[in-house]
mmCIF file of the C-alpha atoms, coordinates in Angstrom:
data_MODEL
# 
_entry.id   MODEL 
# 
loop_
_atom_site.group_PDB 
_atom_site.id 
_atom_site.type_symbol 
_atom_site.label_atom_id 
_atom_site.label_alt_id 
_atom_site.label_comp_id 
_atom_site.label_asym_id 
_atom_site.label_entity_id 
_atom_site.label_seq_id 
_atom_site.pdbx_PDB_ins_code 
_atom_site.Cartn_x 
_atom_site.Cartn_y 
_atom_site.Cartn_z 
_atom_site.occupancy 
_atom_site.B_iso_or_equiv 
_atom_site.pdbx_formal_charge 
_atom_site.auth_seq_id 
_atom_site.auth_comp_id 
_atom_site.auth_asym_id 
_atom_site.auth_atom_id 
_atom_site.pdbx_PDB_model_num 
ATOM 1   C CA . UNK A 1 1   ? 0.000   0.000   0.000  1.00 0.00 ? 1   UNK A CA 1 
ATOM 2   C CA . UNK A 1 2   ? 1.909   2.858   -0.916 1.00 0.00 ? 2   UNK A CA 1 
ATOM 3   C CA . UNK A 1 3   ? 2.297   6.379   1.056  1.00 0.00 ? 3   UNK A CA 1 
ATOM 4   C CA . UNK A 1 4   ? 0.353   8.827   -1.148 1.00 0.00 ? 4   UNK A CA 1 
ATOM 5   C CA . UNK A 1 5   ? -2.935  7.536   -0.944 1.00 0.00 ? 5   UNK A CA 1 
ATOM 6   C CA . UNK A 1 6   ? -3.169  7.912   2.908  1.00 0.00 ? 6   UNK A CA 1 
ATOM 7   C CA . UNK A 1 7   ? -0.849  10.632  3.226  1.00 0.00 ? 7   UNK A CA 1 
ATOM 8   C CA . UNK A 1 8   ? -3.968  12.823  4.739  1.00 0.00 ? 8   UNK A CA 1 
ATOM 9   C CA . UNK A 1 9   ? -3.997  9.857   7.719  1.00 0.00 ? 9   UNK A CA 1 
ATOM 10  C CA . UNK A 1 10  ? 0.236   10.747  8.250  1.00 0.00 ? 10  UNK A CA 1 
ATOM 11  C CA . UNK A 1 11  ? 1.582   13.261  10.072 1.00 0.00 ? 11  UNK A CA 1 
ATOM 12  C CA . UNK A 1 12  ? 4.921   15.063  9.885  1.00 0.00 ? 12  UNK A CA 1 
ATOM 13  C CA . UNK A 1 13  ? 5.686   13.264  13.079 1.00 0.00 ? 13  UNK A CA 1 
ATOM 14  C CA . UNK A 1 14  ? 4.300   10.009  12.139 1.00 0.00 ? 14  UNK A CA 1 
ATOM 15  C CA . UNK A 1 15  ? 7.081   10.153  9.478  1.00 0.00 ? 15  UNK A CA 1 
ATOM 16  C CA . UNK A 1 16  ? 9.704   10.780  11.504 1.00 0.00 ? 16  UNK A CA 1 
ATOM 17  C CA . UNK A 1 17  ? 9.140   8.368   13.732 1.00 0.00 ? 17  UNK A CA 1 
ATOM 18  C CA . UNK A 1 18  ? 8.945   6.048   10.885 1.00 0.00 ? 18  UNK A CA 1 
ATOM 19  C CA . UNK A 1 19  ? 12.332  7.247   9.735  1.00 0.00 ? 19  UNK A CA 1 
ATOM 20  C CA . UNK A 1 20  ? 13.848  6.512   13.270 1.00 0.00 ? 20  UNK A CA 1 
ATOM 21  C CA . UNK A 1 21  ? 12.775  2.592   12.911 1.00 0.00 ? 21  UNK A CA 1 
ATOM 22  C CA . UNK A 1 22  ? 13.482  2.676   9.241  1.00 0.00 ? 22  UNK A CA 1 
ATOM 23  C CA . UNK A 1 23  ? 17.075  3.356   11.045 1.00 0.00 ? 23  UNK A CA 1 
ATOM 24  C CA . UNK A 1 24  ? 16.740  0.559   13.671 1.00 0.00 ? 24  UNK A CA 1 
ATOM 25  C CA . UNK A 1 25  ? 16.024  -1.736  10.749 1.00 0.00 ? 25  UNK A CA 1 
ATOM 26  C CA . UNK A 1 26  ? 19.404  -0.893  9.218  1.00 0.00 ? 26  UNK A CA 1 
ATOM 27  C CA . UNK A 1 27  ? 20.731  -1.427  12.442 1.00 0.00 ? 27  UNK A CA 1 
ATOM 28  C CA . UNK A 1 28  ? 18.927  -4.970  12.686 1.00 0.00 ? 28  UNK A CA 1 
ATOM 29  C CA . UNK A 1 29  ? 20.235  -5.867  9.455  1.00 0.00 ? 29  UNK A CA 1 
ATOM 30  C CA . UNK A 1 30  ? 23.774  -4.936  10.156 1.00 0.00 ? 30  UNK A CA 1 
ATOM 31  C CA . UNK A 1 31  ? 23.783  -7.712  13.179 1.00 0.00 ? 31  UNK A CA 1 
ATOM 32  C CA . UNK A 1 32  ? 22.827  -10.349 10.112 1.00 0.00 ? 32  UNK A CA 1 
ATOM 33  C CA . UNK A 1 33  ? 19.027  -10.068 11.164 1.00 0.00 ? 33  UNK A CA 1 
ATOM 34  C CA . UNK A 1 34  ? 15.549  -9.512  8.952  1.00 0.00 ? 34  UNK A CA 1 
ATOM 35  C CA . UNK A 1 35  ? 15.615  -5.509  9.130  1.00 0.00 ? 35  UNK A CA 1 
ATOM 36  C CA . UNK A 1 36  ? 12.329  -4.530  10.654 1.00 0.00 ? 36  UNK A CA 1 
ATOM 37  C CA . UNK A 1 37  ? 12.840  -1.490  13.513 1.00 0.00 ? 37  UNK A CA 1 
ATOM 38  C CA . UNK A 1 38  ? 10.216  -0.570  15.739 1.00 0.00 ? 38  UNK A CA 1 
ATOM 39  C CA . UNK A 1 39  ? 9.939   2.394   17.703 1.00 0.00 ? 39  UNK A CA 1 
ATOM 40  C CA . UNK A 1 40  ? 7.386   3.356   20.408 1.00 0.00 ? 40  UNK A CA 1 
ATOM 41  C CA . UNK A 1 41  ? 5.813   6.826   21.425 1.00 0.00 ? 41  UNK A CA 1 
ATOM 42  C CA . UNK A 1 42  ? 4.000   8.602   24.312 1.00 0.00 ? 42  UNK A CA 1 
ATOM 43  C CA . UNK A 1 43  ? 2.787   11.668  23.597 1.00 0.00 ? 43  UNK A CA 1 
ATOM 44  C CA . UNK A 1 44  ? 4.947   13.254  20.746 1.00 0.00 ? 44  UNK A CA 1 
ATOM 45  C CA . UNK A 1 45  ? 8.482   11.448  22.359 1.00 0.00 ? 45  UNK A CA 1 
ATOM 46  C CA . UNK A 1 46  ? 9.837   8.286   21.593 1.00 0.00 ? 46  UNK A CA 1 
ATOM 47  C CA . UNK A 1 47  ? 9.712   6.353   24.820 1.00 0.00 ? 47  UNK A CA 1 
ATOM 48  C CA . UNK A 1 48  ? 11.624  2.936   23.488 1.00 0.00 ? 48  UNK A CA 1 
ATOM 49  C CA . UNK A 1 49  ? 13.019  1.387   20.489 1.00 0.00 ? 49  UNK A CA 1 
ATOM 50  C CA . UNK A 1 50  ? 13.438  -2.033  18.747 1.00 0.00 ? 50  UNK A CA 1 
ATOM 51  C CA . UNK A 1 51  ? 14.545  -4.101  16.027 1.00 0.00 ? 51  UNK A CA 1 
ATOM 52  C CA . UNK A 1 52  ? 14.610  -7.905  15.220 1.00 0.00 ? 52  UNK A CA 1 
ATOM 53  C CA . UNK A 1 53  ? 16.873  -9.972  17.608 1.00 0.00 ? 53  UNK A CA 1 
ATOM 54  C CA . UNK A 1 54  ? 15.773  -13.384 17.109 1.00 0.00 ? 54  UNK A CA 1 
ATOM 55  C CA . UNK A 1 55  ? 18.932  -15.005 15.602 1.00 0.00 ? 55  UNK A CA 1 
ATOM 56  C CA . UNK A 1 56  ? 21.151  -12.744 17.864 1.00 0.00 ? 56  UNK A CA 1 
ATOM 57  C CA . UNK A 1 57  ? 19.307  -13.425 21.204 1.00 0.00 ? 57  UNK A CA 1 
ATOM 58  C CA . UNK A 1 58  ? 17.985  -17.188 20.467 1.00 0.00 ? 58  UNK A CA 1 
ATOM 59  C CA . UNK A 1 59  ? 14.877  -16.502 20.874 1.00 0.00 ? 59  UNK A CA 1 
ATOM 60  C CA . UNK A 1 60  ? 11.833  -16.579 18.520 1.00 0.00 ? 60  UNK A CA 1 
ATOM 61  C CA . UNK A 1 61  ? 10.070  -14.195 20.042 1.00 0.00 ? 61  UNK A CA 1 
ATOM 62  C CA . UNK A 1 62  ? 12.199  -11.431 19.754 1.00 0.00 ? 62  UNK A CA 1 
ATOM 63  C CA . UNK A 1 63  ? 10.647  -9.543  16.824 1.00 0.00 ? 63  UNK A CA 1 
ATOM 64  C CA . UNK A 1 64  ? 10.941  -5.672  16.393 1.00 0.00 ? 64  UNK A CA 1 
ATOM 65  C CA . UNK A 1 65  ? 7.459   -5.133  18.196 1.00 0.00 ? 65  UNK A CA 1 
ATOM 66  C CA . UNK A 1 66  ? 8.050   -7.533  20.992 1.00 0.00 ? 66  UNK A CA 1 
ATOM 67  C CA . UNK A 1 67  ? 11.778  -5.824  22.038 1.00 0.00 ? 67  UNK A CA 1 
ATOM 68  C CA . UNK A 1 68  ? 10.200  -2.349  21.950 1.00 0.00 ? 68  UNK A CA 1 
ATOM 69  C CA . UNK A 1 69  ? 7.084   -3.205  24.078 1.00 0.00 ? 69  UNK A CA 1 
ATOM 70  C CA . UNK A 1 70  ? 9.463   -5.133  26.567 1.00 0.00 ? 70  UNK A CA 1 
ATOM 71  C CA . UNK A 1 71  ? 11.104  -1.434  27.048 1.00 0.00 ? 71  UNK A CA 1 
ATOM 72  C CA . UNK A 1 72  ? 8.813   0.164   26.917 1.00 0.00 ? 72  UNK A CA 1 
ATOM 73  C CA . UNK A 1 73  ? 7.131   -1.889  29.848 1.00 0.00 ? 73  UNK A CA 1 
ATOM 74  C CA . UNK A 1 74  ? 10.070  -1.569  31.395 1.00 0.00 ? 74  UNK A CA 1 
ATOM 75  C CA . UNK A 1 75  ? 10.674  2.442   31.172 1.00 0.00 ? 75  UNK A CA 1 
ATOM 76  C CA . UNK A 1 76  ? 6.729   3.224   32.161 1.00 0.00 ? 76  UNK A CA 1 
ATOM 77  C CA . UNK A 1 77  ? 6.516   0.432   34.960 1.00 0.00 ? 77  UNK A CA 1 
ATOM 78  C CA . UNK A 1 78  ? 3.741   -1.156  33.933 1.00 0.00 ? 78  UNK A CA 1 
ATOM 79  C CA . UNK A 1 79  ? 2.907   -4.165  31.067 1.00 0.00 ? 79  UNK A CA 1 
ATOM 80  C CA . UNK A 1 80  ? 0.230   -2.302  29.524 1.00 0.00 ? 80  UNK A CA 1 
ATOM 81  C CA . UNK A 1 81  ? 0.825   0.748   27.406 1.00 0.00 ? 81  UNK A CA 1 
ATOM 82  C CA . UNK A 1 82  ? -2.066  2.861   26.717 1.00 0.00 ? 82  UNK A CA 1 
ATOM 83  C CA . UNK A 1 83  ? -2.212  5.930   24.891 1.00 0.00 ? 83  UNK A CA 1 
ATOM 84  C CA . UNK A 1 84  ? 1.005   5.114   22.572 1.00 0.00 ? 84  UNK A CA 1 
ATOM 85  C CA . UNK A 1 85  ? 2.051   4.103   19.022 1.00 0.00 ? 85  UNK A CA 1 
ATOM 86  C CA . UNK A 1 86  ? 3.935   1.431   18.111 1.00 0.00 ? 86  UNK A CA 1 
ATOM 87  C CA . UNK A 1 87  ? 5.598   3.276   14.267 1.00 0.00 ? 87  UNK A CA 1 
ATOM 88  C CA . UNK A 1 88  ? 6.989   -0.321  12.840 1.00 0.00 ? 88  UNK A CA 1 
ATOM 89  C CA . UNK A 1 89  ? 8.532   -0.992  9.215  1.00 0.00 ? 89  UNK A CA 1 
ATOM 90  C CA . UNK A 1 90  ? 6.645   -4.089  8.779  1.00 0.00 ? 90  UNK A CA 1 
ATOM 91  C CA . UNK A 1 91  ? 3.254   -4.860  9.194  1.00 0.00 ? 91  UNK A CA 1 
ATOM 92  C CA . UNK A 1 92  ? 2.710   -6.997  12.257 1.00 0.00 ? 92  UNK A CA 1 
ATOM 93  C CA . UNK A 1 93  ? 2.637   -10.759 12.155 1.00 0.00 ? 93  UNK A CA 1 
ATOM 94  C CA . UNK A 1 94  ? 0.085   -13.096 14.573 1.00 0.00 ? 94  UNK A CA 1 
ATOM 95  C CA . UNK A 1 95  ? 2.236   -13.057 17.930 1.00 0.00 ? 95  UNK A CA 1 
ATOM 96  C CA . UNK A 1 96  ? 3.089   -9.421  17.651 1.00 0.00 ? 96  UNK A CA 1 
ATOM 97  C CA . UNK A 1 97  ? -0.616  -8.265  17.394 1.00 0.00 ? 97  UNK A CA 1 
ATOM 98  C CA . UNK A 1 98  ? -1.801  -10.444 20.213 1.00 0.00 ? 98  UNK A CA 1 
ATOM 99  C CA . UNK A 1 99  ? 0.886   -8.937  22.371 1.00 0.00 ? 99  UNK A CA 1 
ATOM 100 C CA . UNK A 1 100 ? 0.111   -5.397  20.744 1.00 0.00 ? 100 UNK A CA 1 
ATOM 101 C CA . UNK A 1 101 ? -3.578  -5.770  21.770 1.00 0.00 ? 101 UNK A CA 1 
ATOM 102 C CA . UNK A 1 102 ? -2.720  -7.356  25.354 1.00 0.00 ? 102 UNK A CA 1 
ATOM 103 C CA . UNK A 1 103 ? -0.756  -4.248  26.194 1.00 0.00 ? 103 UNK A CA 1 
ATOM 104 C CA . UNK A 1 104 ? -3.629  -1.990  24.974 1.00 0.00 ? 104 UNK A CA 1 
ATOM 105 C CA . UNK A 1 105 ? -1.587  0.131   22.494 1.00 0.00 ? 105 UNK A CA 1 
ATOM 106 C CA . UNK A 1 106 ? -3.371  2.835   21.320 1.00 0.00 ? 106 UNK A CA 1 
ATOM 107 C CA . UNK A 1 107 ? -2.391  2.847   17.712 1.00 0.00 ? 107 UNK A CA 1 
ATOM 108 C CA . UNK A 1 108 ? -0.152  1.076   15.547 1.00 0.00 ? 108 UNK A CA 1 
ATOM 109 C CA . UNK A 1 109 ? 1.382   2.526   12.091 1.00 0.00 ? 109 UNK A CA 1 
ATOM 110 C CA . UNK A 1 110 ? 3.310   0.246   9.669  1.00 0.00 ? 110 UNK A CA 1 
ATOM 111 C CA . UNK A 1 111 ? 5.340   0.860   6.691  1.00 0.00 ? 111 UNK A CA 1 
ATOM 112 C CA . UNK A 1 112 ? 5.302   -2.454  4.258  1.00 0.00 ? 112 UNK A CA 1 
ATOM 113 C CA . UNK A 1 113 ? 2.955   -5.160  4.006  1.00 0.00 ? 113 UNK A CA 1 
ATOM 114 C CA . UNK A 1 114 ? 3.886   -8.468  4.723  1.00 0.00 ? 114 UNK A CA 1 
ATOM 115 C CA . UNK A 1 115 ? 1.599   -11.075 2.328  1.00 0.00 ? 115 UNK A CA 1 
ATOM 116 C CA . UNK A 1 116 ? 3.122   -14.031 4.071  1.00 0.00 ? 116 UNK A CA 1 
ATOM 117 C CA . UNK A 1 117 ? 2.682   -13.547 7.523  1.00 0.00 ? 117 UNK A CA 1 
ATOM 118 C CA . UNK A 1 118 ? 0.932   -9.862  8.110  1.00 0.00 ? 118 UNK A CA 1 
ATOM 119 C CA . UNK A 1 119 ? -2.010  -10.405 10.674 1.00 0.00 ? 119 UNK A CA 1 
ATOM 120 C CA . UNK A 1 120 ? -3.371  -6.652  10.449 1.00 0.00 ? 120 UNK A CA 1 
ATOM 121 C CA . UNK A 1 121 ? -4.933  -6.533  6.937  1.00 0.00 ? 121 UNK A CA 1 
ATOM 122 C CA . UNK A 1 122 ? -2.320  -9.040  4.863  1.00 0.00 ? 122 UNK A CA 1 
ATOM 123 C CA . UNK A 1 123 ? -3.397  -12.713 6.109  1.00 0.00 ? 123 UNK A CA 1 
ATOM 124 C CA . UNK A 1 124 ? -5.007  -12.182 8.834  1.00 0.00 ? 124 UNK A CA 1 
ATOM 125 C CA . UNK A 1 125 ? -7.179  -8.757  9.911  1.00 0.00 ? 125 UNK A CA 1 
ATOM 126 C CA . UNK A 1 126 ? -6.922  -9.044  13.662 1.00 0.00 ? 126 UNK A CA 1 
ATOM 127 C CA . UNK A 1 127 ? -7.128  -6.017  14.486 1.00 0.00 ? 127 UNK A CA 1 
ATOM 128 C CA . UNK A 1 128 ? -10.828 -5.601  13.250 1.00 0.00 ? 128 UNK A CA 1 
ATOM 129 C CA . UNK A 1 129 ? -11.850 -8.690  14.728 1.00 0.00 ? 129 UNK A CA 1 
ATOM 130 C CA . UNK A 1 130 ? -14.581 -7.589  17.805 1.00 0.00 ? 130 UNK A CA 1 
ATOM 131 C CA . UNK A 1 131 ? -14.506 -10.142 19.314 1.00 0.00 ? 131 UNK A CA 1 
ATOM 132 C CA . UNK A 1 132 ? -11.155 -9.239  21.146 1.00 0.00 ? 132 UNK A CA 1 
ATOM 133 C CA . UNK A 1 133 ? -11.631 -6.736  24.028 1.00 0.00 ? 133 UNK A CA 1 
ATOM 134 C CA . UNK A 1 134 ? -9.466  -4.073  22.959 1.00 0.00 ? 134 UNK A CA 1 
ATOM 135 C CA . UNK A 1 135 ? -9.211  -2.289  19.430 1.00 0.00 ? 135 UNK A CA 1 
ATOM 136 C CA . UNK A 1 136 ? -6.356  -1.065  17.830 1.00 0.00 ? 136 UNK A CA 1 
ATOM 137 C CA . UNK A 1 137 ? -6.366  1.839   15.055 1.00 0.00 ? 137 UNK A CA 1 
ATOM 138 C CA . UNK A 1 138 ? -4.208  0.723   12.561 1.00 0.00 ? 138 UNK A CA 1 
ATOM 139 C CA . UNK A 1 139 ? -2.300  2.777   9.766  1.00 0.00 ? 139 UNK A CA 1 
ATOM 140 C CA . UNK A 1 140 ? -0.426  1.354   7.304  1.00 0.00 ? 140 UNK A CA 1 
ATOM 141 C CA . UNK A 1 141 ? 1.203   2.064   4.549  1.00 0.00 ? 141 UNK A CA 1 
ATOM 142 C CA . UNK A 1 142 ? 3.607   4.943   5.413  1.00 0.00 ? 142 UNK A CA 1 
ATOM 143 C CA . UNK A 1 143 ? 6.577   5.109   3.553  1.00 0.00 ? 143 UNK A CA 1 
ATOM 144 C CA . UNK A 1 144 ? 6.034   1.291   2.817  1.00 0.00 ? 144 UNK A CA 1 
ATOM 145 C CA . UNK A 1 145 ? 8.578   1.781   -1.074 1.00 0.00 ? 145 UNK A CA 1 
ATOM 146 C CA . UNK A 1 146 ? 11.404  2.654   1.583  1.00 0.00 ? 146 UNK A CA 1 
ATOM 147 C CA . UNK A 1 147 ? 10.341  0.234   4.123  1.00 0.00 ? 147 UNK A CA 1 
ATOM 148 C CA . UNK A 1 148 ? 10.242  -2.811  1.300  1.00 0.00 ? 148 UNK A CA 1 
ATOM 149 C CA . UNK A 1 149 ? 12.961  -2.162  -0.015 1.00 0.00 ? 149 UNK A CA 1 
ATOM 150 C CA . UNK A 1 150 ? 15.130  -2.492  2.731  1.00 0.00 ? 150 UNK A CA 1 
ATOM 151 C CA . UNK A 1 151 ? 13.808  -6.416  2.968  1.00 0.00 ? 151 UNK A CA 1 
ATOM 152 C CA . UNK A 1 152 ? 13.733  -7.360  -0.653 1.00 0.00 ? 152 UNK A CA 1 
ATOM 153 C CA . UNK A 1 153 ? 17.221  -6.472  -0.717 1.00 0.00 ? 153 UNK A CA 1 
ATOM 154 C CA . UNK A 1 154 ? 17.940  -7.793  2.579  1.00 0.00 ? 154 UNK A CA 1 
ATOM 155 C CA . UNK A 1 155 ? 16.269  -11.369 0.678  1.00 0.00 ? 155 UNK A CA 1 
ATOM 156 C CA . UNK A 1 156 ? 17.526  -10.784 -2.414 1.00 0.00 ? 156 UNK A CA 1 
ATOM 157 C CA . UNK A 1 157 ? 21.416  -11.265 -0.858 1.00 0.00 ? 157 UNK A CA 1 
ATOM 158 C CA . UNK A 1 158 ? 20.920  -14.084 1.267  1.00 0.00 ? 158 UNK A CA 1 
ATOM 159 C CA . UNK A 1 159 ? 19.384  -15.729 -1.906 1.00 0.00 ? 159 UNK A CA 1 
ATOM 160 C CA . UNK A 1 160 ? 22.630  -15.097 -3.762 1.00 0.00 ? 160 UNK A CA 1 
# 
């Protein structure tokens, strides 16, 4: 989904955030993992960051989303994070939204889509299901060229 058509949705500040984790994704990618960044935000200020650590930290869990709501947890005090945004590169996959929805984040913007395994609107449309007790506004979309990019080249060199 690229930028322009929900460009009205973005703010200025919506894509700098989304700048910052496109940043954390290089970083992710420079430690050999799948460059998706995540950062998290409280009122205008970036209260934690992220980016894929699975291979690095042996554990499967540690997507982008998952590091950055463990510090964030961690910096407020408390496991649930209302009133923030989670600003990651790549849309959300199934254990990422669950967690995302346990922790009651406000609002959660993405840059690329992920057909495989995206559980927001790819695969899966969690987010609109109301049958969960908490809803998350989701935008996606934002700078999603720059955002996919980064992983089909990131693909593209492990396949050669």
């Amino acid at each position: 989904m690229p930028d322009t058509p929900h460009s009205s949705l973005f703010t200025p500040h919506d894509h700098q955030f989304m700048q910052h984790a496109i940043e954390l994704a290089k970083r992710a990618e420079q430690e050999g993992e799948v460059p998706v960044g995540a950062v998290m935000v409280k009122n205008d200020e970036i209260i934690a960051e992220g980016w894929n650590r699975p291979i690095v930290n042996h554990d499967p869990t540690a997507h982008a989303e998952i590091q950055v709501m463990r510090a964030a947890a961690a910096k407020l005090g408390n496991y649930r994070l209302p009133d923030t945004t989670l600003y990651v590169t790549l849309e959300p996959c199934l254990m990422c939204i669950g967690a995302i929805i346990h922790a009651r984040i406000k609002r959660v913007v993405f840059g690329a889509t992920d057909p495989r395994a995206g559980a927001v609107q790819s695969v899966y449309t969690i987010p609109g299901d109301r049958k969960l007790n908490h809803y998350v506004d989701v935008d996606g979309g934002i700078m999603s060229e720059e955002c996919g990019q980064l992983l089909r080249n990131f693909f593209r060199q492990r396949r050669s």
